[in-house]
C-alpha positions in Angstrom: -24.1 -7.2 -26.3 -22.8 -5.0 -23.5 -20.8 -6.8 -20.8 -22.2 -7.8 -17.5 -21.9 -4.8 -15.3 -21.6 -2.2 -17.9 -24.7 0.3 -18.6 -27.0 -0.2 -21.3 -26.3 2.0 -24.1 -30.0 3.7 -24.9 -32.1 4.0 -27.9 -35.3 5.6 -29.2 -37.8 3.5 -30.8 -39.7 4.2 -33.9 -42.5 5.8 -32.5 -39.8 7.1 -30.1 -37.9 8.7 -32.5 -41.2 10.1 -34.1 -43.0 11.5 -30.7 -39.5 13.8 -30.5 -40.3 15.0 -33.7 -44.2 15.9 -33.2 -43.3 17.7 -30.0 -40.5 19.9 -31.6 -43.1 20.6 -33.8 -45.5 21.5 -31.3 -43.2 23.1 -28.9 -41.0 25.2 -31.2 -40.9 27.4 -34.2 -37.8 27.1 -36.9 -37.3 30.4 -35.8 -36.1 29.1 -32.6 -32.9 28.0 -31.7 -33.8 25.0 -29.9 -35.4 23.6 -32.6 -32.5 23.4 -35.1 -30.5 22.6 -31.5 -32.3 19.9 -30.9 -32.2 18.8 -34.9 -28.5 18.9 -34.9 -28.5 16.2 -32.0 -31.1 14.5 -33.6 -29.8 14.4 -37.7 -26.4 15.0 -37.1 -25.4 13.6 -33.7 -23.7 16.3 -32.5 -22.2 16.7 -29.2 -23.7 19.7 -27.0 -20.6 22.0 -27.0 -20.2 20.8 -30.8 -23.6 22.7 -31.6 -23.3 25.6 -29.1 -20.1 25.9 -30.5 -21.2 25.6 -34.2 -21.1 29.5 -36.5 -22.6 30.1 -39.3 -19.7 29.9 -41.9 -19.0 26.2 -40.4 -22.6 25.5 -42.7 -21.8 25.2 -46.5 -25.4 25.2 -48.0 -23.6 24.8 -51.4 -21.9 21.8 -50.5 -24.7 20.7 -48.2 -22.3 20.1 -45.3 -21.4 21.4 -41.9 -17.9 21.3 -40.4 -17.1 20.8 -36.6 -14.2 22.6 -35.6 -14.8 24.3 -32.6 -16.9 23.3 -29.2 -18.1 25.5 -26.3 -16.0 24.1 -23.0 -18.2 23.6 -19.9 -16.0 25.5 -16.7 -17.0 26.3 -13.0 -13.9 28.7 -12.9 -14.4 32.5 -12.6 -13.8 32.6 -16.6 -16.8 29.9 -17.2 -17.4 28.6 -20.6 -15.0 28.6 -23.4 -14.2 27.7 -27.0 -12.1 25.2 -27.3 -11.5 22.4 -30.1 -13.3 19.4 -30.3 -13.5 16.4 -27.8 -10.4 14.5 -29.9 -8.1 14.8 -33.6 -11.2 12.8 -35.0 -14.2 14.7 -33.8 -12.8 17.7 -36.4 -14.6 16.8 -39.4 -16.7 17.2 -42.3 -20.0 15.8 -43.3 -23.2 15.5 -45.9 -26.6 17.5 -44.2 -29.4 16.2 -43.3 -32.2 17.4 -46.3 -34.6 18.0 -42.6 -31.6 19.5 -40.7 -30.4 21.6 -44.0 -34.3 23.0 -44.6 -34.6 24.1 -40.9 -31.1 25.7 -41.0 -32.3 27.8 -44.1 -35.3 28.8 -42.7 -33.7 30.2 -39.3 -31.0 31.7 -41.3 -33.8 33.5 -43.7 -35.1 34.8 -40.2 -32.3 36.1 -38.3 -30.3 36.9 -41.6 -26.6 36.3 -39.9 -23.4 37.6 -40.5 -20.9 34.5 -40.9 -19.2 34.6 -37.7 -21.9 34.7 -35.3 -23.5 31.2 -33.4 -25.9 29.0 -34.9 -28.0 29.3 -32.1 -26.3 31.9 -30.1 -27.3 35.7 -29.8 -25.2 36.7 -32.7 -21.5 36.2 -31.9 -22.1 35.2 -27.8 -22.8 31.6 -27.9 -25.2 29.6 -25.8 -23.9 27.9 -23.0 -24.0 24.2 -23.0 -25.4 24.6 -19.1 -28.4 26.4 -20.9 -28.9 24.1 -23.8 -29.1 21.2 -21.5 -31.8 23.3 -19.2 -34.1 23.6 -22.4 -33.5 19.9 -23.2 -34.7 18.9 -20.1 -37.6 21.0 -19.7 -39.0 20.3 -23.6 -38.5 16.3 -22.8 -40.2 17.0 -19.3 -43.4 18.9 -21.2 -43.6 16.3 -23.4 -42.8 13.3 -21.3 -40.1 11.5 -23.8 -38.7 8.8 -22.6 -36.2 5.8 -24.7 -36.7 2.3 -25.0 -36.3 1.9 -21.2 -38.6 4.3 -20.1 -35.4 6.7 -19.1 -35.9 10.4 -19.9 -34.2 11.2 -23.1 -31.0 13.3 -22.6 -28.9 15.2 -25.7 -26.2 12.4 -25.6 -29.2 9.6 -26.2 -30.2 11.6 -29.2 -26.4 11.4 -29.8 -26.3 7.9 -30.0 -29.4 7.1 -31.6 -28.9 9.0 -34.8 -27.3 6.6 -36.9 -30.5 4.6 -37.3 -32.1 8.3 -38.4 -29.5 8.1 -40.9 -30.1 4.7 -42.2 -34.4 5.4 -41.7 -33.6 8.4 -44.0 -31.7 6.8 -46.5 -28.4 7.5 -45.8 -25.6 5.8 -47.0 -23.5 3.9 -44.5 -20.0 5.7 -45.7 -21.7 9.2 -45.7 -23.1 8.2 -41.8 -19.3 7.4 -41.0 -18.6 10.7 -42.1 -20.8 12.0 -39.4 -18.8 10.2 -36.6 -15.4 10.0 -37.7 -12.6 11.9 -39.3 -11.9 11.2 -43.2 -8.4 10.5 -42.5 -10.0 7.6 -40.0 -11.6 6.1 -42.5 -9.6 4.0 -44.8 -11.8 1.8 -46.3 -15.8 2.7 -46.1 -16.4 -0.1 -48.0 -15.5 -2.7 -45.1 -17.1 -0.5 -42.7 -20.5 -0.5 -45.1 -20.1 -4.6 -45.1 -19.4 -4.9 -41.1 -22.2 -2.5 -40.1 -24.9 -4.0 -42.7 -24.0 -7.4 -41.6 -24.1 -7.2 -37.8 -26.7 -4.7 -37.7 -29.1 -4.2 -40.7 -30.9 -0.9 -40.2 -30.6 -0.6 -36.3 -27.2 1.3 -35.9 -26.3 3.5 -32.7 -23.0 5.7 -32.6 -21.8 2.4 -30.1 -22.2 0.1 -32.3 -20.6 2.1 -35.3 -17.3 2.5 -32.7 -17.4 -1.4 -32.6 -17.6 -2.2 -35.8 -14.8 0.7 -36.3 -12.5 -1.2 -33.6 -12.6 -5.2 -35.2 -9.7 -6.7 -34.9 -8.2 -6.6 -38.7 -10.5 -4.1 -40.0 -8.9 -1.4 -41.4 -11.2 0.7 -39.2 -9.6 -0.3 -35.9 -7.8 2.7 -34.6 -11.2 4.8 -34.6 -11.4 5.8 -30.9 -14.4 7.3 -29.4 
């Protein structure tokens, strides 16, 4: 439970989670880059700079994995945006796909046939700016009025925190979902981390509560930082 005075970290119910879905759907075509930008928040948790900043060769559809090694920097200087490297040592990391993210990856690849190096949903090797992407956001949550479990508008870093229950909903194992928020060399025994996060929180998980678990005192999780 959050102390007194400090926000409420927000979730999407299940219907929630499911109205996102069926106005992607409805709003965009796999084509677009919003809709895998939106899936990447969604089924991967990805920051905003982490997916404007995300290239094609960072996907491995032969592993089934994506790599974050790079963000798009957010700058009101003359020079604006930038690339830069992730938010901290442990956001660098590699981890399992999606099998919905992975599908609507391959089918925009198939459509704009890329070379390697350019964005995943850029205009070939300019990226888009973070600014933009949270424009789009807004506007596809205000069309469709989405709103979390306290009737707040949904913003990217709600999605953020929300996707660890997608995980679990779809399956996932807990030490592949750890993957997805923390650095391999942070994780020194998934096991205890699987234990903790089953125990406290059955099949409800947001990226807070997997930063908690991370941090108990004697766990060999505890020097995760957000």
């Amino acid at each position: 439970m959050p102390k007194k005075g400090e926000p409420k970290v927000t979730h999407l119910t299940k219907e929630q989670m499911d109205d996102v879905l069926a106005a992607l759907h409805r709003d965009y075509d796999p084509k677009d880059p919003m809709y895998v930008g939106i899936l990447l928040t969604f089924y991967a948790g990805l920051r905003r700079g982490e997916i404007c900043g995300l290239r094609w060769n960072d996907i491995d559809f032969y592993r089934h994995t994506i790599t974050v090694r790079s963000a798009i920097g957010v700058s009101s200087g003359k020079d604006g945006n930038y690339t830069k490297n992730p938010k901290n040592k442990s956001s660098n990391r590699t981890f399992p796909m999606m099998p919905h993210l992975e599908e609507a990856l391959l089918k925009r690849k198939a459509f704009i046939n890329p070379l390697d190096s350019w964005y995943v949903i850029g205009e070939q090797e300019q990226f888009m700016r973070p600014q933009q992407y949270n424009r789009l956001f807004s506007e596809f949550v205000d069309r469709n009025n989405l709103v979390d479990a306290y009737g707040k508008k949904i913003v990217p870093h709600g999605l953020r925190h929300n996707f660890a229950t997608v995980g679990i909903q779809a399956g996932m194992d807990i030490a592949s979902l750890a993957l997805m928020v923390f650095s391999t060399k942070r994780i020194k025994n998934v096991n205890t981390f699987r234990i903790l996060a089953i125990a406290e929180f059955g099949s409800v998980v947001c990226l807070n509560d997997l930063k908690r678990i991370a941090k108990v005192e004697n766990s060999p999780l505890h020097k995760v930082h957000r």
